[in-house]
C-alpha positions, -999 to 999 in steps of 0.1 A, spaced: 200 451 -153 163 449 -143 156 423 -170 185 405 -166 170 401 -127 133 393 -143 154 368 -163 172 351 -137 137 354 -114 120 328 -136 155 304 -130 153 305 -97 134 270 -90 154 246 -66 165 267 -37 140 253 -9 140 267 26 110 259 50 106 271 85 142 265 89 138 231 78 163 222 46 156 195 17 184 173 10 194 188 -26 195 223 -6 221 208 19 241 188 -10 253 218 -31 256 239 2 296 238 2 298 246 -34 273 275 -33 296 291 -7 327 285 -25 310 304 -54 291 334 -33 325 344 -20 334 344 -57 306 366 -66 315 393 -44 343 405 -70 327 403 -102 302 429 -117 278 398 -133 251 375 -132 265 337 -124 242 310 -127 243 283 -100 246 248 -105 210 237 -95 197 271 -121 203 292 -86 213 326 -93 226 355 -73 235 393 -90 257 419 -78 239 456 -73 254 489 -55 283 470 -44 264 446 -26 253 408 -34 212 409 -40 199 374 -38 168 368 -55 132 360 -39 126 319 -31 103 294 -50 90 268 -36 95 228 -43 56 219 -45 61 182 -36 86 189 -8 66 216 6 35 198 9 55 171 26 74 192 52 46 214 61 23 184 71 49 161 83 79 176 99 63 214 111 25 199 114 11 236 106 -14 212 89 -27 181 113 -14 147 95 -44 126 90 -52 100 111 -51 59 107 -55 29 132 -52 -6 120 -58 -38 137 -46 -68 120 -48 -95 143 -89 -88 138 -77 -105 106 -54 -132 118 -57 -137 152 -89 -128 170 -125 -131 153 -117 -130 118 -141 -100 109 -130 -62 100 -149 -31 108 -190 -32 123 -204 -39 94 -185 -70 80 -161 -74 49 -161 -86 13 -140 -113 6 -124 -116 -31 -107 -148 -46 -85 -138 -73 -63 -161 -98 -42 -179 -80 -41 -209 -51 -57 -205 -21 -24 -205 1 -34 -193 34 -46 -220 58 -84 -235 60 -94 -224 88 -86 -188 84 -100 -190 49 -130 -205 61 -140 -180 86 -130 -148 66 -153 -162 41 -186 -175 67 -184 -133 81 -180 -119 48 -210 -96 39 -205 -103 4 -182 -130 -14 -168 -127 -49 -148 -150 -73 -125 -131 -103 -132 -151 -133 -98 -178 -127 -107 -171 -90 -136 -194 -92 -117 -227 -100 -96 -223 -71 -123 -216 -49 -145 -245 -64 -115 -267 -57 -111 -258 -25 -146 -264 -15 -144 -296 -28 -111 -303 -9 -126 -297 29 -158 -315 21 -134 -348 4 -139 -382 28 -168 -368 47 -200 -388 45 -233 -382 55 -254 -402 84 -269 -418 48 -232 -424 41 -237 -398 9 -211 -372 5 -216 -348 27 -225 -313 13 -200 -287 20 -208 -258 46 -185 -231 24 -208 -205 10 -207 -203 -27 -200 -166 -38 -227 -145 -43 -213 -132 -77 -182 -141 -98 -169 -114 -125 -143 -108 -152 -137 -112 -190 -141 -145 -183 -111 -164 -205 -97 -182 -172 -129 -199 -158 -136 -235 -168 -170 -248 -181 -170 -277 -153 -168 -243 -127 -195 -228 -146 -216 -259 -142 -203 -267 -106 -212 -223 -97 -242 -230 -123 -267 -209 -101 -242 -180 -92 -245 -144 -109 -220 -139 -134 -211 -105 -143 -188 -97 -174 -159 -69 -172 -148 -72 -206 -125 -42 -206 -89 -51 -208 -72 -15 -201 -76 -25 -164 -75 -59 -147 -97 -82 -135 -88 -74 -101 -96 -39 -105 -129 -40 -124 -142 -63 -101 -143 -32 -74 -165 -11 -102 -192 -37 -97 -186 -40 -55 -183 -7 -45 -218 -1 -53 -231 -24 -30 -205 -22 -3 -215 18 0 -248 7 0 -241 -17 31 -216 5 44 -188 -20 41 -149 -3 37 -130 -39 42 -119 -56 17 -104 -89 20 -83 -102 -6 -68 -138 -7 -42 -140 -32 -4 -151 -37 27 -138 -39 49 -167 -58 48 -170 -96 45 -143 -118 59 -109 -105 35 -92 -131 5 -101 -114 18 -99 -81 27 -61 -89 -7 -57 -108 -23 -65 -75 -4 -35 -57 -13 -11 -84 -52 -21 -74 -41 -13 -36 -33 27 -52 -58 27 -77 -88 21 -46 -71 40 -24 -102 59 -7 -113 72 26 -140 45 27 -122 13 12 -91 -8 29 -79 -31 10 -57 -64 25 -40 -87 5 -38 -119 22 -12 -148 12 4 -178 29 27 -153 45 17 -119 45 -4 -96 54 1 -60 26 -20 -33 24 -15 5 19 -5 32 40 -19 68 25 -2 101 35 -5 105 74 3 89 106 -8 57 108 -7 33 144 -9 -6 137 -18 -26 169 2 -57 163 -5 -95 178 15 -98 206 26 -131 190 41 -120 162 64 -91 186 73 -116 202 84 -143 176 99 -112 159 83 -120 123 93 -96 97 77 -60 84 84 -39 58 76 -5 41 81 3 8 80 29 -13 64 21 -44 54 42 -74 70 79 -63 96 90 -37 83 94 1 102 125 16 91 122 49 93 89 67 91 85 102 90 56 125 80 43 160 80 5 174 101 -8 150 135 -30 157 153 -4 130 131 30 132 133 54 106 136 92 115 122 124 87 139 95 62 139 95 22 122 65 9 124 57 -30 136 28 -54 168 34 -66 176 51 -27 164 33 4 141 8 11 130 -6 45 126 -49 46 129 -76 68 127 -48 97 108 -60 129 91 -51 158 100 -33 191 66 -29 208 31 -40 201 19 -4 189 40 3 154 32 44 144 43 53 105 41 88 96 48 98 62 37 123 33 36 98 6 18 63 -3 39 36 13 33 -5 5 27 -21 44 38 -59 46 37 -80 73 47 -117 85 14 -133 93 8 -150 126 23 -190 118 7 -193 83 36 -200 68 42 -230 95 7 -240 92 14 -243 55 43 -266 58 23 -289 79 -2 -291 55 22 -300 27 35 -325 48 
C-alpha cells in the first residue's frame, strides 16, 4: 500500500484550492468527483479520477492525498484575486497623445515610421514628430515619410515664389535590411544615417529597437510612438503586436498609432487609463484582448460591459467593441492583455481628407 500511495502522490496534479478561492476545472468536475467519492467509500482500492485525481481507502476510512499546486493559476490568484502580493501599478494618459500637447512622459518620445501609409491625420503627425526626441524611419518607412513631407510642403511658395522648404524634420536615422527603401528616398534622405539590421529572424520593426534603446536609456526616454496601420496584410499587422510583447519592459511603452486606434500593451497588474472626456462621451469603442496565452484573472472598472475575476483566451472569450462608463477605466489582470482604443475623430478627420 505505501507505494501504491507514493504512486498515486506523483498523479496528483490538477486539484487546485487557494485560500478558498477555486479554479474553474476544480468547479467543472466537482459533481462527478462526488458521485465517485461516495463510490469509493465501499471499495478496498485505489480509483483514479478523471483529471489524474486520486483518493485511497485506509483503516476503513477515505485518505485523500496532499495538494499540488497549478503554477500559472497560483501565481494569478495569489496576486490578483487574494492580493497577498501588491499587483503592480500602471497609469496611462492617452489623450497626452491625441488630445492635449502631443508629448508623452518629461523627457519626450521617439517617433518610428514603419511600412505602411501614414493614416493618421497631419496635424497630429506633425506635432508627435516636432516633440519627438529622436525620429526614426524603418527601411519602407522612409518612402512614406518622404512622401508625406513632400505632400504638406505641395503649392506652398516662398516670398521668392520658390517652393517653399518643408518645416518636417527629417529623421535622424533610418534602419533595416533595407530591400523596401527606394534609391530616389535614398537620394531625397541623402544626408540621413542609415543603419543596416540585416537579420531576418526578427523584423524590421523589432531590430530597429536594438539600435534605439541605447540612446533612449541614454536620454531617459520610455515612449515610444509608433505610426502604423491596421488594413492590409494581417501578417504584419500581427507582427507589429508581437514587437508590443517582445519590448515589454519597465522602462519602454510602446503605442501603436493608426487612423483609428490607439493599441498598446497592458503587462500583469492594475492598470488606470484616464480617458478624453470626448471620446466617453461620444462612446467610441475599446477593447482587450488576450493575445498569445490565456489571462485567468480579468477584472474591470469604467467600462459599458465590465468584466469581473473573468477568463480571457482565444478559442473562450474575448472583450471588443466594449465602451466606456466613466473617464477613469481600471484593468486588473495576471496576464499580458492587447489595449485598443477608438481615437479621438481620426477616423472622421480621415474621411474629410479623402473627400
Amino acid at each position: 500500500m505505501p507505494s501504491r500511495a507514493k504512486h498515486n502522490k506523483s498523479n496528483f496534479m490538477s486539484f487546485v484550492r487557494i485560500n478558498g478561492t477555486r479554479c474553474r476545472k476544480m468547479a467543472a468536475g466537482a459533481a462527478i468527483k462526488n458521485a465517485l467519492f461516495k463510490l469509493l467509500r465501499g471499495a478496498g482500492t485505489t480509483l483514479a479520477l478523471p483529471d489524474c485525481s486520486s483518493f485511497s481507502r485506509q483503516a476503513g476510512s477515505i485518505c485523500r492525498l496532499p495538494r499540488n499546486y497549478c503554477t500559472k493559476t497560483t501565481i494569478g490568484f495569489r496576486q490578483q484575486m487574494d492580493h497577498t502580493i501588491p499587483p503592480k501599478e500602471y497609469k496611462w494618459t492617452p489623450g497626452n497623445l491625441i488630445s492635449d500637447n502631443f508629448k508623452l512622459g518629461s523627457n519626450g518620445h521617439v517617433c518610428i515610421v514603419l511600412n505602411r501609409q501614414i493614416q493618421v491625420p497631419p496635424h497630429v503627425v506633425k506635432l508627435l514628430w516636432k516633440n519627438a526626441t529622436l525620429r526614426c524611419a524603418v527601411d519602407g518607412g522612409s518612402n512614406h515619410l518622404k512622401n508625406f513631407i513632400i505632400s504638406q510642403t505641395d503649392g506652398k511658395k516662398s516670398s521668392k515664389g520658390e517652393p517653399a522648404p518643408s518645416d518636417i524634420e527629417p529623421p535622424d536615422l533610418i534602419t533595416g535590411d533595407f530591400d523596401s527603401i527606394t534609391e530616389d528616398t535614398i537620394e531625397y534622405f541623402k544626408g540621413i544615417p542609415k543603419i543596416s539590421t540585416p537579420d531576418q529572424d526578427a523584423t524590421d520593426f523589432t531590430k530597429a529597437f536594438t539600435v534605439l534603446q541605447p540612446v533612449m536609456v541614454q536620454r531617459k526616454v520610455k515612449d515610444v510612438v509608433v505610426f502604423h496601420d491596421c488594413s492590409g496584410r494581417l501578417d504584419q499587422v500581427m507582427a507589429n503586436l508581437n514587437t508590443l510583447f517582445k519590448m515589454q519592459k519597465e522602462n519602454c511603452n510602446v503605442y501603436l498609432l493608426s487612423g483609428d486606434s490607439i493599441t498598446w500593451l497592458l503587462r500583469p497588474g492594475k492598470h488606470t487609463i484616464q480617458v478624453p472626456i470626448d471620446l466617453v462621451t461620444s462612446q467610441r469603442w475599446c477593447s482587450l484582448m488576450p493575445v498569445g496565452s490565456t489571462a485567468h484573472n480579468v477584472t474591470t472598472q469604467g467600462l459599458k460591459w465590465n468584466l469581473y475575476h473573468a477568463q480571457m483566451e482565444f478559442g473562450g472569450m474575448v472583450s471588443t467593441s466594449n465602451t466606456y462608463s466613466t473617464e477613469f477605466v481600471q484593468v486588473e489582470t495576471d496576464s499580458n492583455l492587447i489595449w485598443s482604443m477608438g481615437a479621438y475623430d481620426f477616423e472622421e478627420k480621415l474621411r474629410s481628407t479623402i473627400k
